[in-house]
C-alpha positions as CSV (number, residue, x, y, z in Angstrom):
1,X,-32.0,45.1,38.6
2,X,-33.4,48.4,37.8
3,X,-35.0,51.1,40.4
4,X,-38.2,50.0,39.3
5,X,-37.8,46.4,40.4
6,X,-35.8,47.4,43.2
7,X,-38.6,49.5,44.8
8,X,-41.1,46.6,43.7
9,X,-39.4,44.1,45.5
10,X,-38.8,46.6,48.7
11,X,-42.5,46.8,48.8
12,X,-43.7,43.2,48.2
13,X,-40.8,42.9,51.3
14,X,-42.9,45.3,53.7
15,X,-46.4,43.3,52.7
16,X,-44.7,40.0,53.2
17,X,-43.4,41.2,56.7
18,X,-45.6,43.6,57.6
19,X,-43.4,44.9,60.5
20,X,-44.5,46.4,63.3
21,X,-43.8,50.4,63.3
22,X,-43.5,52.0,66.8
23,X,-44.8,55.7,66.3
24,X,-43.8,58.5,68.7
25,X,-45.5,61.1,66.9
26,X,-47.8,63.9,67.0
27,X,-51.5,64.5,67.6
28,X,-52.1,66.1,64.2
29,X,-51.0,63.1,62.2
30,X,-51.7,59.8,63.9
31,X,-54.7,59.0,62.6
32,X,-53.0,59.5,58.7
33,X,-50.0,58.0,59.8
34,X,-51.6,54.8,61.0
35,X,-54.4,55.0,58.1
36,X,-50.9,55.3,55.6
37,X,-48.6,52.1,57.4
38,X,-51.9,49.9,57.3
39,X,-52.5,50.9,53.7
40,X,-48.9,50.0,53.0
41,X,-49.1,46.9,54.5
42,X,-47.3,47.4,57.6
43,X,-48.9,47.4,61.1
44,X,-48.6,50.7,63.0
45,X,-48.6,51.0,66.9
46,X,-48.6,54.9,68.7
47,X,-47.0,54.3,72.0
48,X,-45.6,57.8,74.2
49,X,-46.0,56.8,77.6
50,X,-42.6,56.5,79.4
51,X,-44.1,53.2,81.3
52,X,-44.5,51.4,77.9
53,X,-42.1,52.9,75.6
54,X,-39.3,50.3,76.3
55,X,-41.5,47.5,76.5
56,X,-42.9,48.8,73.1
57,X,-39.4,49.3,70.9
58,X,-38.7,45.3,72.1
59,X,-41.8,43.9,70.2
60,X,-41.0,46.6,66.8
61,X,-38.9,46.3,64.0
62,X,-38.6,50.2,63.6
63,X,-39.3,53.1,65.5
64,X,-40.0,56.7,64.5
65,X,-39.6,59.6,65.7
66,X,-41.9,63.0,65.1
67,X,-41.3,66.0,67.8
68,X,-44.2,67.7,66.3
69,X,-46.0,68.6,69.2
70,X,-43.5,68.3,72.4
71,X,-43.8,68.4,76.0
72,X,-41.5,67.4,78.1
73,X,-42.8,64.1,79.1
74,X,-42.6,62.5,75.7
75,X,-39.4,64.6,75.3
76,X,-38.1,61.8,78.0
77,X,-40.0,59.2,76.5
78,X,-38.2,59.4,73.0
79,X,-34.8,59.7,74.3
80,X,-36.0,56.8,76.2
81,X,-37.6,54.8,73.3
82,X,-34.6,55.9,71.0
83,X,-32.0,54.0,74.3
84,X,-34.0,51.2,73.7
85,X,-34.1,51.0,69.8
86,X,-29.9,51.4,70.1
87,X,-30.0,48.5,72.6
88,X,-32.1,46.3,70.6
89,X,-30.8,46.9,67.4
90,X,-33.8,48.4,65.4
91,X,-33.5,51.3,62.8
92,X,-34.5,54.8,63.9
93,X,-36.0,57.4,62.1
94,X,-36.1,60.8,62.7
95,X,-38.4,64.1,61.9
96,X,-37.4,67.4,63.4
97,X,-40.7,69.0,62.6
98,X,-40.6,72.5,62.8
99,X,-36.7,72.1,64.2
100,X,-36.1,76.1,63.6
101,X,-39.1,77.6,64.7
102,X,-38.5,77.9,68.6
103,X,-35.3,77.8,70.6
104,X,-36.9,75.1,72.8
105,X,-37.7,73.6,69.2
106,X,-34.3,72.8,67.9
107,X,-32.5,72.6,71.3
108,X,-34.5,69.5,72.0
109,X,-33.8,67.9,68.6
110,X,-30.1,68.4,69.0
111,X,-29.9,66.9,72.4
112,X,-32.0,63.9,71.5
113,X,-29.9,63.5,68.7
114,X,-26.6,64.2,70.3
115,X,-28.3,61.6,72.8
116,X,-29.0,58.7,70.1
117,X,-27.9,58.6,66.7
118,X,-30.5,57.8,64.1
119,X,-30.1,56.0,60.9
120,X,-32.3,58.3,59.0
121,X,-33.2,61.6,59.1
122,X,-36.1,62.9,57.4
123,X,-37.2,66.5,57.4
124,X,-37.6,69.6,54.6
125,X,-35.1,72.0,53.5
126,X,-35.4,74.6,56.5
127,X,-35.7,71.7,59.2
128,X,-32.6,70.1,57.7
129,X,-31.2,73.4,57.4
130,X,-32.3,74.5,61.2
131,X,-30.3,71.6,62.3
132,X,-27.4,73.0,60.8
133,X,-27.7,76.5,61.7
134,X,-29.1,78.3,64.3
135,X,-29.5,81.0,61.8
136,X,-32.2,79.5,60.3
137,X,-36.0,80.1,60.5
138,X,-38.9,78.1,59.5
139,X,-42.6,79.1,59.2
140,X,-44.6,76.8,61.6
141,X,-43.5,73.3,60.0
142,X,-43.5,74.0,56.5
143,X,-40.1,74.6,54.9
144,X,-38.8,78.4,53.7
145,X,-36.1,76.7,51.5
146,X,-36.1,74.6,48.1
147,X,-35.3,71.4,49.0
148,X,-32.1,71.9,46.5
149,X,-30.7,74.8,49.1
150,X,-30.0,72.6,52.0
151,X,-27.5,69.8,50.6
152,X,-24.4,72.0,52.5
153,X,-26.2,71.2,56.4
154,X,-27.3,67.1,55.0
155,X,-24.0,66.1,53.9
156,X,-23.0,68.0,57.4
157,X,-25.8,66.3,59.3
158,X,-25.0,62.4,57.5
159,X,-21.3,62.7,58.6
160,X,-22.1,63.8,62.1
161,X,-24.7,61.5,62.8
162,X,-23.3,58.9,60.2
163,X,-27.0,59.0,59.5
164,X,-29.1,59.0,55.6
165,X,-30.6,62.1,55.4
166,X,-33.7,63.1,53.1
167,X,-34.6,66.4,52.5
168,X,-38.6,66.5,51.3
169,X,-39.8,68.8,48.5
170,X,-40.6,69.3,44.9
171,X,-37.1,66.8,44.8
172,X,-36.2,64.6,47.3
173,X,-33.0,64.3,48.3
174,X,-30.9,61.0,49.8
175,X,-28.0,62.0,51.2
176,X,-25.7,58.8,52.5
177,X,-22.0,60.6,53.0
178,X,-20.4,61.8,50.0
179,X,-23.4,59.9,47.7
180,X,-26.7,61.5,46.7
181,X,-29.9,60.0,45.2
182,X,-32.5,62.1,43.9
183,X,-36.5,61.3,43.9
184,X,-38.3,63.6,41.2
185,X,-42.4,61.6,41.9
186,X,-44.9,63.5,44.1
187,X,-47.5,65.9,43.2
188,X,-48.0,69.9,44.1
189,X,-51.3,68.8,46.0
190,X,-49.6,67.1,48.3
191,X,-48.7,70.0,50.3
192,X,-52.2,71.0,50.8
193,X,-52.6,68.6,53.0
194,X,-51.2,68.6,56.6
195,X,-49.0,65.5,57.9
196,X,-47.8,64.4,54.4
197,X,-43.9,64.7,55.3
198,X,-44.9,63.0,59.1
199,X,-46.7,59.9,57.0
200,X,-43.3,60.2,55.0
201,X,-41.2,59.5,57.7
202,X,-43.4,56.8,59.2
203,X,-43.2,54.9,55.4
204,X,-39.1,55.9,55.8
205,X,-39.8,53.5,58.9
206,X,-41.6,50.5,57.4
207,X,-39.0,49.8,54.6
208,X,-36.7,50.5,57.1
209,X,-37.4,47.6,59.0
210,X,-37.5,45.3,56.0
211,X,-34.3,46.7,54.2
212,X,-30.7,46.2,55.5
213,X,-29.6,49.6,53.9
214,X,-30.9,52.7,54.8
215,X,-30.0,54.6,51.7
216,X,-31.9,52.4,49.8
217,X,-35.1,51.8,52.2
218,X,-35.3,55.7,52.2
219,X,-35.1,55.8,48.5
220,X,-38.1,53.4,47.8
221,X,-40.2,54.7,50.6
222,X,-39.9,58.2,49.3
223,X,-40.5,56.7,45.8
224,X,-43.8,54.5,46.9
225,X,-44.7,58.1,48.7
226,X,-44.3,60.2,45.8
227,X,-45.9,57.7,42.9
228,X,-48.9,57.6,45.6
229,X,-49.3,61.0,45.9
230,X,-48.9,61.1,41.9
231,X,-51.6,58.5,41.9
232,X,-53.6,59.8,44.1
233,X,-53.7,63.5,42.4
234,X,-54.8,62.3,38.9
235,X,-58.4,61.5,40.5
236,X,-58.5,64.1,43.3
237,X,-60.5,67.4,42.9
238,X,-59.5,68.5,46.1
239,X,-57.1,67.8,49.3
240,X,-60.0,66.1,50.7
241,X,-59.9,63.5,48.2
242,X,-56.4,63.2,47.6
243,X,-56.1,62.0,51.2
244,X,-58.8,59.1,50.3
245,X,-57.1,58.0,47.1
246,X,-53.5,58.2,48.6
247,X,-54.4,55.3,51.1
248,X,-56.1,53.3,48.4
249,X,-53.4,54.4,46.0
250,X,-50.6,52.6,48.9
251,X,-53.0,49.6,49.0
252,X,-53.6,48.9,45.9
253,X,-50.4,50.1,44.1
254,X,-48.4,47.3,41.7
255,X,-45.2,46.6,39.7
256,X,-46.7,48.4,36.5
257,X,-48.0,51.7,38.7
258,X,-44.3,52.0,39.8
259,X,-42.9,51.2,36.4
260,X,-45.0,53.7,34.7
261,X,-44.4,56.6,37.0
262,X,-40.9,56.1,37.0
263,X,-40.4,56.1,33.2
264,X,-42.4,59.2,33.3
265,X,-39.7,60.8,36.1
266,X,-36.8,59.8,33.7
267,X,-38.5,61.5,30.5
């Protein structure tokens, strides 16, 4: 089967299923996040309070992760939703937004992390590369690095946490040990508008729940993001649009969309 029909069948999985997604995420995004899981076909829930948390991860079928805007409550509600997802058995996925930035930033990732290991890790080159190094500085959330530069701290970052981990950019990166998978569909536009790495991560999630593999349910939710956005940018005129047409582009996308934007990656 090629990738094609591969990331076909991952997606008819996710509508079939329509798993429930358990979103600890941020303020900025939760709106798009949900908007982009609905449009998908899966069925989004934002849950942060430390009296439901628990409760929520037993009723999900993945649960994800964003620190982008902490405090310390939810700080103790995510190591206490990640507990749970361990327990029960779900995949977790996790964004260090902005990991890098602050001291208090990154220290909190690595303890949650060093607390629970995740099966995914999803960030962009100077997140990934944060993780890594304590040498390293982002700007706000969005990445100083090519994508490309960090592949030293992910292959580091898979064998410590035995973890996939994507690095987001013009090429997305799949790092599963030793093996790496590259994603070449997206489009420059993207990046104009905020959250599109978050709704990333919370697509990383959905397929995640459906797909045994975590290499592979990363690699066809990146792909699905990318030939969305790719979609979505041939009828934009703006970022204000792009974000309407990428929902309707994840709603309405089909086996010839994918097939036709992946012949055009392999050209």
């Amino acid at each position: 089967m090629n990738r094609s029909d591969i990331t076909w069948n991952h997606l008819q999985q996710v509508r079939k299923s329509a798993p429930l997604v358990h979103n600890i995420t941020n303020y900025v995004v939760m709106n798009n996040t949900a908007n982009a899981l609905l449009a998908l076909g899966a069925s989004p829930v934002m849950a942060h309070a430390k009296e439901e948390v628990t409760d929520m991860v037993n009723i999900a079928g993945s649960l994800v992760i964003n620190i982008g805007t902490l405090s310390p409550r939810w700080v103790e509600a995510m190591d206490m939703a990640m507990t749970a997802a361990k327990k029960k058995g779900i995949p977790i996925i996790f964004d260090p937004v902005g990991a890098g930035a602050t001291p208090y930033r990154t220290q909190t990732v690595k303890e949650l992390l060093n607390s629970n290991q995740p099966d995914i890790i999803r960030g962009n080159a100077s997140e990934i590369i944060a993780l890594y190094s304590a040498e390293a500085r982002t700007k706000g959330v969005d990445s100083t690095q090519k994508s490309e530069t960090a592949s030293e701290a992910a292959l580091f970052l898979s064998d410590k946490y035995e973890s996939v981990v994507v690095v987001s950019g013009k090429v997305d990166y799949i790092f599963s040990g030793k093996e790496v998978r590259e994603v070449k569909s997206g489009a420059e536009l993207m990046t104009r508008v905020t959250g599109m790495g978050c709704t990333a991560s919370a697509l990383v999630g959905a397929f995640a729940a459906v797909i045994d593999e975590p290499d592979e349910a990363a690699e066809s939710a990146m792909r699905v993001m990318g030939i969305a956005g790719e979609l979505a940018a041939d009828k934009a005129d703006g970022p204000g649009t792009l974000q309407l047409y990428f929902l309707d582009a994840l709603y309405t996308m089909d086996k010839t969309h994918i097939g036709i934007k992946l012949s055009d990656e392999q050209m």
